[in-house]
C-alpha positions, 0 to 999 in steps of 0.5 A, spaced: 726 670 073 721 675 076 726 675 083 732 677 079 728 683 076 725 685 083 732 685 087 735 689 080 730 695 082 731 694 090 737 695 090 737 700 085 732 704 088 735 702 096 742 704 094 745 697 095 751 695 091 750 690 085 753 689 078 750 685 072 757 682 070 754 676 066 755 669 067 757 664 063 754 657 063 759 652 059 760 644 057 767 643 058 767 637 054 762 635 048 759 630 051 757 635 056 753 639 051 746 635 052 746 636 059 747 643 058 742 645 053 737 641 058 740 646 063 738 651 059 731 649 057 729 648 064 732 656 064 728 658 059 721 655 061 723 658 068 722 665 065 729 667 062 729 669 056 735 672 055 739 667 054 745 667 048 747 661 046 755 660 044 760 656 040 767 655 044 771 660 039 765 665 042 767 662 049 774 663 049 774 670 046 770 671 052 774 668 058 780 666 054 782 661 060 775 657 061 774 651 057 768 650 052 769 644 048 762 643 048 760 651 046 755 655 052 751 660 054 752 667 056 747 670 061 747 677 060 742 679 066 746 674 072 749 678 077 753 679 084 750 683 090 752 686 097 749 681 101 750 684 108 747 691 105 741 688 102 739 684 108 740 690 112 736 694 107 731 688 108 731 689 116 730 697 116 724 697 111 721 691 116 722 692 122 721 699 124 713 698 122 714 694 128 711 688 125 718 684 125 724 683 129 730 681 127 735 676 131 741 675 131 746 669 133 738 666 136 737 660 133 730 658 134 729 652 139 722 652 140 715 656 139 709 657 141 703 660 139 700 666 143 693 668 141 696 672 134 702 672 135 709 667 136 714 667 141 720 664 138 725 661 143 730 661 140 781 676 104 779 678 097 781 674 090 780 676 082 776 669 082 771 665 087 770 658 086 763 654 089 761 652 093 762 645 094 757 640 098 758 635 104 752 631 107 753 631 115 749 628 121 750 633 126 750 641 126 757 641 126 763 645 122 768 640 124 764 633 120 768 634 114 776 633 112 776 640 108 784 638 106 782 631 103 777 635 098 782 640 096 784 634 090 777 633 088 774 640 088 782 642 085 780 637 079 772 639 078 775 647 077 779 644 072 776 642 067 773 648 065 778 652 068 785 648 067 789 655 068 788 653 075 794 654 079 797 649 084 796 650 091 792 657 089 785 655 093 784 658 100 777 656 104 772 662 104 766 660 108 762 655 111 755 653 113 749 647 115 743 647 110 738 643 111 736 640 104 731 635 101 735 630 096 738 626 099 746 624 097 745 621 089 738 623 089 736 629 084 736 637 085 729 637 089 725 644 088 723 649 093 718 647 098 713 652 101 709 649 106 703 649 111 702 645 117 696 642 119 693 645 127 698 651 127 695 658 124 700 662 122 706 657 120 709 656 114 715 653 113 720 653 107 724 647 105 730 647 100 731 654 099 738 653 096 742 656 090 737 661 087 734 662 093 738 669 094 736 671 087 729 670 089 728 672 095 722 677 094 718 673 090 719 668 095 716 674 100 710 675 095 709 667 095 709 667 102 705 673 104 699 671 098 699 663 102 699 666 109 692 671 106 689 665 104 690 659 110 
């Protein structure tokens, strides 16, 4: 909770474009209810306390089309950001003090530890619906049969989104991240760590969905661990 708050007051005084829409969390069926009031408690002992839990007539007068059977909760502090603004913002805050640069299109190979410093070799919609994940063995964007998901990640929408036409999906994006659970295994949480012998690294592991929201928390973490190793 501490990044959303950080990133709210950047942008707002960094002029990057943001919106508090609100999100809504739902159990499309009422076996669902349980898990989502488990997600919830985890919310809450993360710091979110602002969370409105709702009853499904309260959800269908909210979003008439989304389904509910199981109730929800409203997240009123939930929000979207431009992206691209803010990691602009981010690289003109840092890199005229000279003690960053930004590289682009570089993927990072190698390294080397020089005295105190490294030398690194290295269409628009009114809905968005993601994203989906696929495990692959390579670094490649052409490992997964797009087309033979559709009908899964059609089905998936649908559960709480019946209104789903067919054939209205087109593909966004996509991307390789590494992660740290495996397929089947359970959601596993951000890993900051150390390596032994190398001053100065610090690697950071699973940063995966709300790593964007915590991005500077995530800074404050990472420069409190590098002052004290």
């Amino acid at each position: 909770m501490a990044g959303n708050r950080q990133l709210y007051e950047y942008c707002a005084t960094h002029g990057v474009p943001c919106s508090r829409l609100g999100k809504l969390l739902v159990a499309p069926g009422r076996h669902q209810a349980d898990a989502l009031d488990a997600l919830a408690a985890k919310a809450v002992a993360n710091g979110v306390g602002d969370l409105q839990p709702l009853t499904p007539g309260q959800v269908a007068k909210l979003e008439p089309h989304v389904r509910a059977q199981g109730g929800g909760f409203l997240s009123p502090s939930s929000g979207v950001l431009d992206v691209q603004r803010l990691m602009a913002s981010f690289a003109a805050d840092a890199v005229p003090t000279g003690r960053a640069t930004l590289l682009k299109n570089a993927p990072v190979v190698a390294g080397e530890l020089h005295h105190a410093s490294w030398r690194l070799n290295c269409e628009d919609a009114s809905l968005r619906f993601g994203p989906d994940v696929a495990f692959v063995d390579k670094l490649t964007y052409d490992g997964v049969d797009v087309d033979a998901l559709v009908p899964a990640f059609t089905a998936a929408i649908r559960d709480y989104f019946p209104a789903l036409p067919s054939g209205a999906l087109k593909y966004a994006y996509a991307g390789v991240r590494p992660k740290l659970a495996g397929p089947g295994q359970p959601a596993a949480d951000f890993r900051l760590m150390n390596h032994a012998g190398v001053p100065g690294l610090l690697a950071l592991y699973g940063i995966e969905s709300p790593g964007l929201t915590a991005c500077m928390a995530l800074a404050d973490a990472v420069v409190a661990r590098l002052q004290t190793s």
